[in-house]
C-alpha positions as a Markdown table, in Angstrom:
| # | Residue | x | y | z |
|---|---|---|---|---|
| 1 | Unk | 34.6 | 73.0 | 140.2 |
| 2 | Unk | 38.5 | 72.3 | 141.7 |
| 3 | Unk | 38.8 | 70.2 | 138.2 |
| 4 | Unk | 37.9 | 72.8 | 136.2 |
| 5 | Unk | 40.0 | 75.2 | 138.0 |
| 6 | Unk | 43.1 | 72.7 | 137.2 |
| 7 | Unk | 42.2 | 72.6 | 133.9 |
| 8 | Unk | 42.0 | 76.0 | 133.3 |
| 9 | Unk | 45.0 | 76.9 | 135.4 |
| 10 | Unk | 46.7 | 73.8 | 132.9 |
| 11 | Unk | 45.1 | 75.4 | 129.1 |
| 12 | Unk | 46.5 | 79.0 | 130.8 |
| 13 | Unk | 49.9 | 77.4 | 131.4 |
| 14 | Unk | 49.9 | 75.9 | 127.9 |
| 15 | Unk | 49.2 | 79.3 | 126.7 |
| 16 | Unk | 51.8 | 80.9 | 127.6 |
| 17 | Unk | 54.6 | 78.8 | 127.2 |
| 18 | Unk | 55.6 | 80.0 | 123.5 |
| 19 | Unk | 55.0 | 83.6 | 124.9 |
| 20 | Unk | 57.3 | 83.0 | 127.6 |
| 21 | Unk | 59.7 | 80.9 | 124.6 |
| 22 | Unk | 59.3 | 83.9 | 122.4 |
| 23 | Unk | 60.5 | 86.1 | 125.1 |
| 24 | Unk | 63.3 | 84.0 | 126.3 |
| 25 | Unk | 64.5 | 84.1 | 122.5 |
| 26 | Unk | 64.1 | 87.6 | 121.9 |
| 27 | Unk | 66.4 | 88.1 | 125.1 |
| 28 | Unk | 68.7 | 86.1 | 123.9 |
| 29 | Unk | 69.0 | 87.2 | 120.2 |
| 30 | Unk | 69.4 | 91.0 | 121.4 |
| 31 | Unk | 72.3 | 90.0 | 124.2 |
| 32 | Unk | 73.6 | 87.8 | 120.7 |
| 33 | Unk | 73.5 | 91.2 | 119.0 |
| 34 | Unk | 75.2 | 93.5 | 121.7 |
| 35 | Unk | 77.9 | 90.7 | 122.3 |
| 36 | Unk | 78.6 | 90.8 | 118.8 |
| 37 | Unk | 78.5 | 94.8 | 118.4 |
| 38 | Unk | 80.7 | 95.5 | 121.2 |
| 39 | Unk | 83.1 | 92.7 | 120.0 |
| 40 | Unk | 83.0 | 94.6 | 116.3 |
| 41 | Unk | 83.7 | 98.0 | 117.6 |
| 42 | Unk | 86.6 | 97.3 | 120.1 |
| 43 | Unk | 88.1 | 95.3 | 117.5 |
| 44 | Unk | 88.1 | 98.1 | 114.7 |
| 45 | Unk | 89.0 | 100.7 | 117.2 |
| 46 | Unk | 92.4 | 98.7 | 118.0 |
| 47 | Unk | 92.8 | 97.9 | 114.8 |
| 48 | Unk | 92.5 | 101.9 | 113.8 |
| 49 | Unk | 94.9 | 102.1 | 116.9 |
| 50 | Unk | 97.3 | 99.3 | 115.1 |
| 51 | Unk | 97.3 | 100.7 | 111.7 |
| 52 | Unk | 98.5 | 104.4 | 113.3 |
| 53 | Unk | 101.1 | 102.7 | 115.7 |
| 54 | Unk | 104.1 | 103.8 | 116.0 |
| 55 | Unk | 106.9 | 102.6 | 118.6 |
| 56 | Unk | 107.3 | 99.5 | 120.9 |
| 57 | Unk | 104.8 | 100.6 | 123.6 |
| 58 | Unk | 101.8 | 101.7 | 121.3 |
| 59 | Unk | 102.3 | 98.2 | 119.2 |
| 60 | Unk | 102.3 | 96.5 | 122.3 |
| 61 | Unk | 98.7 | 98.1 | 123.9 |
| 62 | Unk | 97.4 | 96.6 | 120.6 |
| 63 | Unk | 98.7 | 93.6 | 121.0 |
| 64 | Unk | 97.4 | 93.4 | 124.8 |
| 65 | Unk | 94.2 | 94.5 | 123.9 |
| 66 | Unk | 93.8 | 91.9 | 121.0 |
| 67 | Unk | 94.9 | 89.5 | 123.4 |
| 68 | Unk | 92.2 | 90.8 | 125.9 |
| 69 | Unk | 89.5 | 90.2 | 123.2 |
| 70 | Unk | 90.9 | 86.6 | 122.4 |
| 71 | Unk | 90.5 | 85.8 | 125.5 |
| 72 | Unk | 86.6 | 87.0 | 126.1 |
| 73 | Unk | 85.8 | 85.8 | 122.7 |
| 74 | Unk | 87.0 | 82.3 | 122.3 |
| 75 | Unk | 86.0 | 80.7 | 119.0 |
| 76 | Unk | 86.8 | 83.5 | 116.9 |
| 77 | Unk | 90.6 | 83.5 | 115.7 |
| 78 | Unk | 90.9 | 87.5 | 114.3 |
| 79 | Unk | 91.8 | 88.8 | 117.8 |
| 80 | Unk | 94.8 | 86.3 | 118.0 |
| 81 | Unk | 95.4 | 86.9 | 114.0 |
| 82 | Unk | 95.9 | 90.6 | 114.2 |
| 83 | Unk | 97.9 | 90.3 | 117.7 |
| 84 | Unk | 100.6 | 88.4 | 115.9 |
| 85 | Unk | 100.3 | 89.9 | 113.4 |
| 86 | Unk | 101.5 | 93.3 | 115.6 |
| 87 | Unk | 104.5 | 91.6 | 117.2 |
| 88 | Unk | 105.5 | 90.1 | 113.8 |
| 89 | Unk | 105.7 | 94.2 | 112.9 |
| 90 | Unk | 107.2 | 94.9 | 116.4 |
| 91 | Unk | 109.9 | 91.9 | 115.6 |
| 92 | Unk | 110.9 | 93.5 | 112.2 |
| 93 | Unk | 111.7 | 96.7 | 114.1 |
| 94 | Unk | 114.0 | 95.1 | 116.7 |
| 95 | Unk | 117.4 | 94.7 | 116.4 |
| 96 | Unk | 118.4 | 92.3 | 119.3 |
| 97 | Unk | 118.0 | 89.0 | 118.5 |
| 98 | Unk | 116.7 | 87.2 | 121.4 |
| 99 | Unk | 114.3 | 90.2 | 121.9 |
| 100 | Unk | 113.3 | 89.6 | 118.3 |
| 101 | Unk | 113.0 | 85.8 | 119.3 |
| 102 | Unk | 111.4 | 86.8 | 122.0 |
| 103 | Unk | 108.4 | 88.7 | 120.3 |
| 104 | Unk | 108.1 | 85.7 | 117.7 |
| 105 | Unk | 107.3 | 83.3 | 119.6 |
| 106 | Unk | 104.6 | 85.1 | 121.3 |
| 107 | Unk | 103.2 | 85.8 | 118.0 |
| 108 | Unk | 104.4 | 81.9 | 117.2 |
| 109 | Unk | 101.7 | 80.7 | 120.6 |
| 110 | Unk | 99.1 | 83.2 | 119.2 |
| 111 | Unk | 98.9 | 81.8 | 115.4 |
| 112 | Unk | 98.8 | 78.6 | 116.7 |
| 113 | Unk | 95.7 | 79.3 | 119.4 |
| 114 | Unk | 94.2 | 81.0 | 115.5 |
| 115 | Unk | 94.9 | 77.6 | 113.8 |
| 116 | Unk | 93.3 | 75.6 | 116.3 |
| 117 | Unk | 90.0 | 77.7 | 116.0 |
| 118 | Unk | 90.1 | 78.1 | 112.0 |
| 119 | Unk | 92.7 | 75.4 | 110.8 |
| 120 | Unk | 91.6 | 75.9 | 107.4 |
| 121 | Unk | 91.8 | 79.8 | 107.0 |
| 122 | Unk | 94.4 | 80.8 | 104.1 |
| 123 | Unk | 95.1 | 84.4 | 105.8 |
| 124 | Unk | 96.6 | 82.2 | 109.1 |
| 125 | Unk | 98.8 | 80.4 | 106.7 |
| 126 | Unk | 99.9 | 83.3 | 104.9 |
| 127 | Unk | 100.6 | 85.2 | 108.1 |
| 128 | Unk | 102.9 | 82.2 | 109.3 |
| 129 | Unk | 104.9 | 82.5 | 106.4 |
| 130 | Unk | 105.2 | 86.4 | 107.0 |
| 131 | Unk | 106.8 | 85.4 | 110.8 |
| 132 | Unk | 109.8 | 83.2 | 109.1 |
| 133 | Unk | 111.8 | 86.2 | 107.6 |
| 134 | Unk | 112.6 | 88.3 | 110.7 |
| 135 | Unk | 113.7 | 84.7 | 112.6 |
| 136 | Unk | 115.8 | 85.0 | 109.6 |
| 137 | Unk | 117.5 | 88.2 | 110.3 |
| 138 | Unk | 118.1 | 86.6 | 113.5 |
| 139 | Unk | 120.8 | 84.6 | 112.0 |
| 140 | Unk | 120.7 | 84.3 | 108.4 |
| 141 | Unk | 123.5 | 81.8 | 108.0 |
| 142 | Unk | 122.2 | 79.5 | 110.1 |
| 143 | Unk | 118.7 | 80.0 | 110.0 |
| 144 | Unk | 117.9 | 81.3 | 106.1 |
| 145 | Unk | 117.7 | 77.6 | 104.4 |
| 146 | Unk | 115.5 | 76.4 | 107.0 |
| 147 | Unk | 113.1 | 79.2 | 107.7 |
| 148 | Unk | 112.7 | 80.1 | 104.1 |
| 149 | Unk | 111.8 | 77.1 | 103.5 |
| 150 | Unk | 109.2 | 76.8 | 105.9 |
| 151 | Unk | 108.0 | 79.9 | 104.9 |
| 152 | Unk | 107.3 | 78.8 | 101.0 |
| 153 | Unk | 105.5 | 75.8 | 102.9 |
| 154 | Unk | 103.5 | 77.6 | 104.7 |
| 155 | Unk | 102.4 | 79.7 | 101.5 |
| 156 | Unk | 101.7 | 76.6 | 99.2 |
| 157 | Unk | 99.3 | 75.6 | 102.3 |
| 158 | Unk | 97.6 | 78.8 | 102.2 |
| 159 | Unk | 97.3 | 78.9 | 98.5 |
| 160 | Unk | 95.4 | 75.3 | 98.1 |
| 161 | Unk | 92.9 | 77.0 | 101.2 |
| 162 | Unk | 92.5 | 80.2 | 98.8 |
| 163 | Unk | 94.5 | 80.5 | 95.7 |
| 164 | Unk | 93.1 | 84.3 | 95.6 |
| 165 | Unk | 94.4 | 85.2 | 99.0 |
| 166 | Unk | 96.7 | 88.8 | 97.2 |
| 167 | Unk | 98.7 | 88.3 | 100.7 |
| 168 | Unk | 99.9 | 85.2 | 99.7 |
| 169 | Unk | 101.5 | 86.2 | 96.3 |
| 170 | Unk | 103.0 | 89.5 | 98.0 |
| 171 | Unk | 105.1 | 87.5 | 100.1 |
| 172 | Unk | 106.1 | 85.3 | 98.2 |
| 173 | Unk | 107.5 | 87.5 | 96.0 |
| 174 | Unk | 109.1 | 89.5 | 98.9 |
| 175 | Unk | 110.9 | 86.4 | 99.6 |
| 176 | Unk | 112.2 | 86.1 | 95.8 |
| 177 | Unk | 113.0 | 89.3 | 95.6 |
| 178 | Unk | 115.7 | 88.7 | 98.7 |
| 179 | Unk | 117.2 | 85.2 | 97.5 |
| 180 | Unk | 119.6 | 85.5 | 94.5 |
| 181 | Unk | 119.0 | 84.4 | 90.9 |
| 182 | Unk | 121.1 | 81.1 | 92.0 |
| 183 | Unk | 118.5 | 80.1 | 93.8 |
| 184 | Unk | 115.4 | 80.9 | 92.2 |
| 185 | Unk | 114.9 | 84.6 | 93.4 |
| 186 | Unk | 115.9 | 87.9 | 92.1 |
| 187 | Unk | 113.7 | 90.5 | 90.3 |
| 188 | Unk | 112.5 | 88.5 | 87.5 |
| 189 | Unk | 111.3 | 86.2 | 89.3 |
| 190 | Unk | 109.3 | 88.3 | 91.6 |
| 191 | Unk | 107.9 | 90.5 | 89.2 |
| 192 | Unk | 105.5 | 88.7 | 87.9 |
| 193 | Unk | 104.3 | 87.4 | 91.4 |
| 194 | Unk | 104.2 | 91.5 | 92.5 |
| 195 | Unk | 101.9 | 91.8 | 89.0 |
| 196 | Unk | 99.6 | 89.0 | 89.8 |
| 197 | Unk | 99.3 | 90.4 | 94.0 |
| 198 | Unk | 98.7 | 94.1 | 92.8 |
| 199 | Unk | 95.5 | 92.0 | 90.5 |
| 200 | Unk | 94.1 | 90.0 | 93.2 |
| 201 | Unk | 94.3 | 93.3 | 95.5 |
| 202 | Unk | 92.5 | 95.1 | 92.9 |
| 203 | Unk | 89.6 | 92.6 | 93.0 |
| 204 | Unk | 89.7 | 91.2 | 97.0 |
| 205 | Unk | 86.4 | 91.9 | 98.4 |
| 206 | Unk | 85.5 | 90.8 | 101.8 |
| 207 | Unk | 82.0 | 92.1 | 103.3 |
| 208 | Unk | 83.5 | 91.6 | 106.6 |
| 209 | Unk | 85.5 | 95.3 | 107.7 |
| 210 | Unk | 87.7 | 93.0 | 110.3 |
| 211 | Unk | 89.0 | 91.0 | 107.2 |
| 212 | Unk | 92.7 | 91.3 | 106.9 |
| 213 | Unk | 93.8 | 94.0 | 104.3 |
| 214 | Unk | 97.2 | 94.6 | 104.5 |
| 215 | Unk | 100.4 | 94.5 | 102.2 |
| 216 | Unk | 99.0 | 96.4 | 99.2 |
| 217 | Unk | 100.6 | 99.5 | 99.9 |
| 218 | Unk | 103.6 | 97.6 | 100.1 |
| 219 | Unk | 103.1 | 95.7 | 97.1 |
| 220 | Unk | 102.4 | 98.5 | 94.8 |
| 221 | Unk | 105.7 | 100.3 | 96.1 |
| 222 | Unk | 108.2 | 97.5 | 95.7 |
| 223 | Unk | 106.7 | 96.4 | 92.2 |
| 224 | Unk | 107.3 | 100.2 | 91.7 |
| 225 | Unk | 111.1 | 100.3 | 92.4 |
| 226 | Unk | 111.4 | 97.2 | 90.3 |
| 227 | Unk | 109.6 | 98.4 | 87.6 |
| 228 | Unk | 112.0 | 101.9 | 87.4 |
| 229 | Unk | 115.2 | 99.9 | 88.4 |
């Protein structure tokens, strides 16, 4: 009789063991899904916050925040994207230069904490070119050979990840717009890189709503003071 207990105590165990499985998965997949909806809605509120910034101490609550979410959500690279992507905004805005240094190379440790988790992503590439021009306006004569150059570097990467990345044509023809004719810039040269941004904006598509966007505003006015110039 004890036997048979053990056995059926044993078959009842057995039983229940993919219920309990099922259960334990089920858990898990809806904690998975609330992680991954509260991480989607904080990061499109701040990035509604971003996009409406204006001044040093609203930028700077985004970039916090982003940083916040980095740092809860390690093996995603967005958070640390768009956070440098702010100071790179604030940086344009300042007009001392170590200040401006100063904001860089925060944005500088944040890329490089985005490379390390998507080494191959073409926006992180393209964004690291967009950081060169204001160290730039730091000190053009001594910095505008170097940076620039690193900056068309950093572009080339990001096109052979994604040669239909709009972002990366926009800057670059930012960049020829703002170097003279003498040294392979000027309007004619950037024309036809504006032209060929405005097309790949027309047709970017990303089902993700976190996905960068930016720059085609821009694109479309700059191609437009060209174009009546």
């Amino acid at each position: 009789m004890k036997q048979n207990l053990n056995l059926m105590t044993l078959i009842l165990a057995w039983i229940l063991i993919p219920c309990q499985v099922s259960n334990c998965q089920e858990n898990n997949t809806r904690e998975n899904n609330t992680r991954e909806n509260n991480y989607r809605e904080i990061m499109l509120r701040t990035l509604e916050r971003l996009n409406g910034a204006s001044g040093r101490e609203q930028f700077l609550e985004c970039v916090n925040q982003f940083e916040r979410i980095a740092r809860a959500e390690k093996t995603r690279w967005l958070p640390y994207y768009y956070g440098a992507y702010a100071l790179t905004l604030m940086s344009f805005d300042e007009t001392d230069g170590a200040k401006r240094d100063l904001l860089l190379d925060r944005a500088q440790e944040m890329v490089e904490r985005a490379l390390e988790i998507a080494p191959d992503e073409s926006e992180i590439h393209a964004l690291q070119a967009f950081m060169y021009p204001p160290r730039i306006l730091v000190d053009p004569m001594q910095r505008g050979m170097v940076y620039m150059e690193k900056a068309f570097q950093s572009l080339e990467h990001a096109k052979a990840l994604n040669p239909d990345n709009p972002r990366i044509y926009f800057l670059e023809a930012i960049n020829r717009l703002n170097m003279p004719p003498s040294m392979g810039g000027g309007p004619d040269v950037a024309i036809p890189l504006f032209e060929k941004a405005a097309d790949l904006f027309r047709t970017f598509h990303h089902e993700d709503p976190l996905w960068p966007r930016w720059g085609e505003e821009v694109n479309r006015a700059e191609l437009g003071k060209i174009q009546i110039n």
